[in-house]
N, C-alpha and C positions, 0 to 999 in steps of 0.2 A: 655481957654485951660485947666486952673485947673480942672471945675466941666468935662470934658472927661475925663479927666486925674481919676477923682477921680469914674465916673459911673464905667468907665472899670476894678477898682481894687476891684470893689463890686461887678459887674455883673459876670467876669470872674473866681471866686471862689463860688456864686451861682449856675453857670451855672455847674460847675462842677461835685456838689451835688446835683443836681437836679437828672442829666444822674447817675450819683452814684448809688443814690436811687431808677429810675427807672430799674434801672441792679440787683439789690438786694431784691426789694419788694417782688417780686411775688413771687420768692421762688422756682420756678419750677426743677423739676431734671427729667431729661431722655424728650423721645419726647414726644409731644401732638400724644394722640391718641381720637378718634370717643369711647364712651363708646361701648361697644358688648352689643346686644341682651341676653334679660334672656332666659339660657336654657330651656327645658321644662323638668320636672322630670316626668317620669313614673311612673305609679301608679303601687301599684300587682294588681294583675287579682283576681277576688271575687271567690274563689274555693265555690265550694255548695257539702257540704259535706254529705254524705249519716247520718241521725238521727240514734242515737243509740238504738238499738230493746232493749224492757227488755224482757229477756227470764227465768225471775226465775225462773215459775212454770211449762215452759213449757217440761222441761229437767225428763226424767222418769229411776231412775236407779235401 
């Protein structure tokens, strides 16, 4: 009768902290969600720009 006597007063204060601990580990705050998808970023558009003329000597005043 003792050694019942004496599992239950060691098991039933492990057991307690055991669920304690699994309540407390993980840590988590708010719900679980699914990660999202990486957006995708647009690029700019490659403008082609018109070369710049040199017109030094062509100018007559």
């Amino acid at each position: 009768m003792n050694a019942k006597r004496i599992i239950r007063q060691i098991s039933q204060p492990l057991g307690w902290m055991l669920v304690g601990s699994m309540l407390t580990a993980c840590g988590q705050k708010g719900p679980l969600t699914l990660p999202q998808p990486a957006t995708e970023v647009a690029e700019p558009a490659v403008q082609n720009l018109p070369e710049p003329t040199d017109n030094k000597g062509d100018h007559s005043g």
